[in-house]
C-alpha positions as CSV (number, residue, x, y, z in Angstrom):
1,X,3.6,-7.3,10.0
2,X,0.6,-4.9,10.8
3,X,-2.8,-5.9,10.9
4,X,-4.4,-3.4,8.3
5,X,-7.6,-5.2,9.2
6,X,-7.7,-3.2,12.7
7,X,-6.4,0.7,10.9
8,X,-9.0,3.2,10.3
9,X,-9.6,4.1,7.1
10,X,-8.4,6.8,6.0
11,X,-11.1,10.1,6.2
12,X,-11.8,12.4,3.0
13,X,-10.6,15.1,5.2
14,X,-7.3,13.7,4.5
15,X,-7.0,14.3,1.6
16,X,-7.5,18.0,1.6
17,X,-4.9,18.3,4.5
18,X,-2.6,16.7,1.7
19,X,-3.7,19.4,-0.8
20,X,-3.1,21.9,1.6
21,X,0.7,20.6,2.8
22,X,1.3,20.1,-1.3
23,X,-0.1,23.8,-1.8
24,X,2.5,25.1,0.4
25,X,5.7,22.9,-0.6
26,X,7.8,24.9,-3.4
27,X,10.7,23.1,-4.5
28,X,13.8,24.6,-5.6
29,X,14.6,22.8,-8.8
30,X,12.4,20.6,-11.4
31,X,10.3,18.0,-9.3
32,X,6.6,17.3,-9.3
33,X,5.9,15.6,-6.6
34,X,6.2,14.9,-2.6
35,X,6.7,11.7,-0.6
36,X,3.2,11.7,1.8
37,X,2.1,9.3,4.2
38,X,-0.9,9.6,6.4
39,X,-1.9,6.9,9.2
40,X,-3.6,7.1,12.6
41,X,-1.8,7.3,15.4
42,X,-3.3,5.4,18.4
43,X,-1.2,6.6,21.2
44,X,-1.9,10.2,20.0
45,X,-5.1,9.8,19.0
46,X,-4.6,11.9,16.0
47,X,-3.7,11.4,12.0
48,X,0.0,11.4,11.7
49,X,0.8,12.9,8.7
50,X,4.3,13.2,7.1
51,X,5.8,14.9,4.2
52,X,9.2,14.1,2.5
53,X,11.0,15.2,-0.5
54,X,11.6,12.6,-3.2
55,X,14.1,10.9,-5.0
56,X,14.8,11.6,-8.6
57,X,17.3,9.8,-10.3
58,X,19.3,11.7,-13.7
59,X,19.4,10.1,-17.5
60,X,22.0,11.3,-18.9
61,X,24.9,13.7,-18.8
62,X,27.8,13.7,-16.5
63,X,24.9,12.5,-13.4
64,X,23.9,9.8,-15.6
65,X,22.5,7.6,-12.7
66,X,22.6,9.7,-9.9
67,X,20.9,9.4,-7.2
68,X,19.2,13.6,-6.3
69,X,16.5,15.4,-4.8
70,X,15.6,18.9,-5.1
71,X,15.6,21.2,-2.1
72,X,11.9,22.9,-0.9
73,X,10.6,25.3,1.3
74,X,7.5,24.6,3.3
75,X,5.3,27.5,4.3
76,X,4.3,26.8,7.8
77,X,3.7,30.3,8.7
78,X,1.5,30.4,5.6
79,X,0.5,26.4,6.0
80,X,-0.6,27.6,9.6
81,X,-3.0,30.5,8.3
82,X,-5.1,28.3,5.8
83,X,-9.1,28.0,5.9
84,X,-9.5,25.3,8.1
85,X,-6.0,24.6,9.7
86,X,-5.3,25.7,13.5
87,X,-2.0,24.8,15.1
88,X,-1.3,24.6,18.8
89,X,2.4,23.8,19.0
90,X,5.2,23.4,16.4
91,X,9.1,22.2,17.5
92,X,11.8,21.8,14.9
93,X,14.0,19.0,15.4
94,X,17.9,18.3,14.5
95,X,19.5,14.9,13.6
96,X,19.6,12.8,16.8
97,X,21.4,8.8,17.0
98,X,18.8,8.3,20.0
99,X,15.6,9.9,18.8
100,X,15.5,11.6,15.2
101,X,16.6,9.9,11.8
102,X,16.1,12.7,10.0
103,X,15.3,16.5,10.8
104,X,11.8,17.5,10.7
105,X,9.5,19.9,11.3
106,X,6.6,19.1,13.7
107,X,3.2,20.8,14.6
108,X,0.3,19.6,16.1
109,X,-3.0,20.9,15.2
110,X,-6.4,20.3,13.8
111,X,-7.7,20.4,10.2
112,X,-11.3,21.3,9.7
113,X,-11.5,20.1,13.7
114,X,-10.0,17.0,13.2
115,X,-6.5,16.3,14.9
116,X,-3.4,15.7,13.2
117,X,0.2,15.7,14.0
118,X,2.4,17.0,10.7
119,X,6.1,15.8,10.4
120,X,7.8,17.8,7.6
121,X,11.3,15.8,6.4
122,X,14.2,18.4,5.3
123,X,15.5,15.3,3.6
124,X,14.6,12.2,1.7
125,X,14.1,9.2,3.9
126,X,16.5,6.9,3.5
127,X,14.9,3.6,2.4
128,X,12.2,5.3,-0.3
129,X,12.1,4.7,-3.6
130,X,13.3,7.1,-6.6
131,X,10.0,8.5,-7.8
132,X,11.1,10.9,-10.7
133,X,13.3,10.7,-13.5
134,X,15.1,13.7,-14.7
135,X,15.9,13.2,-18.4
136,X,18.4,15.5,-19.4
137,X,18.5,14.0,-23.0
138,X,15.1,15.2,-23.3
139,X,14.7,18.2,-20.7
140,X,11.8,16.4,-18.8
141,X,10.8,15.3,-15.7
142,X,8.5,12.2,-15.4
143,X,7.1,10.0,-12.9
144,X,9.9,6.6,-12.9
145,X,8.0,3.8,-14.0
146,X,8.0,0.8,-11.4
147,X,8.2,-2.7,-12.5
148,X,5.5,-3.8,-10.9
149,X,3.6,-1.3,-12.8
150,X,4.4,-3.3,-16.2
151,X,2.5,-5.4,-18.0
């Protein structure tokens, strides 16, 4: 269990980092939103940020149930060039048993001179929830309602 007594809190600059990354993702079919995590990173001395797609779940139809997520680009080049962002080194990295779950993009920078380390998911991870809904009985997208949520 961590001891969220002894994390920093999370700086405002933060947020506009995650503006930035969202300003840059473009998915490739209906989705509204991106899996985002940010949390400061002792070792490296830095904000680790990380960016996933989600998952969506289909109502309806022959997917009724399924399980999706909608491909993206990320812009790094662009991501790389905005007001305030400078990156010093970037590495992609494959599927690996021993050392990568997933294939990411990495870079290592600073954001309006603080320093961050960005980790850009190709895919899903694995034990997130399904955050949208794609109703195909009503031609929507919309946020999946938790049950904790409910009254």
């Amino acid at each position: 269990m961590s001891d969220d007594k002894h994390m920093p809190r999370q700086p405002k600059w933060i947020a506009r980092l995650i503006d930035c990354i969202h300003h840059h993702w473009h998915h490739h079919a209906p989705c509204s939103h991106v899996n985002v995590r940010a949390f400061w990173d002792e070792g490296e001395k830095a904000w680790r940020v990380s960016a996933s797609p989600v998952f969506q779940e289909v109502l309806g139809g022959p997917d009724d149930g399924k399980k999706v997520w909608a491909g993206f680009l990320f812009e790094m080049g662009d991501f790389s060039w905005s007001p305030g962002v400078s990156i010093q080194e970037q590495v992609v990295a494959s599927y690996c048993n021993e050392c990568t779950p997933y294939p990411k993009v990495m870079a290592k920078g600073t954001f309006e001179g603080h320093p961050f380390l960005l980790h850009v998911y190709l895919e899903p991870i694995a034990d997130t929830e399904i955050v949208e809904i794609i109703d195909t009985i009503k031609k929507e997208i919309r946020e999946k309602v938790r049950m904790e949520d409910q009254p």
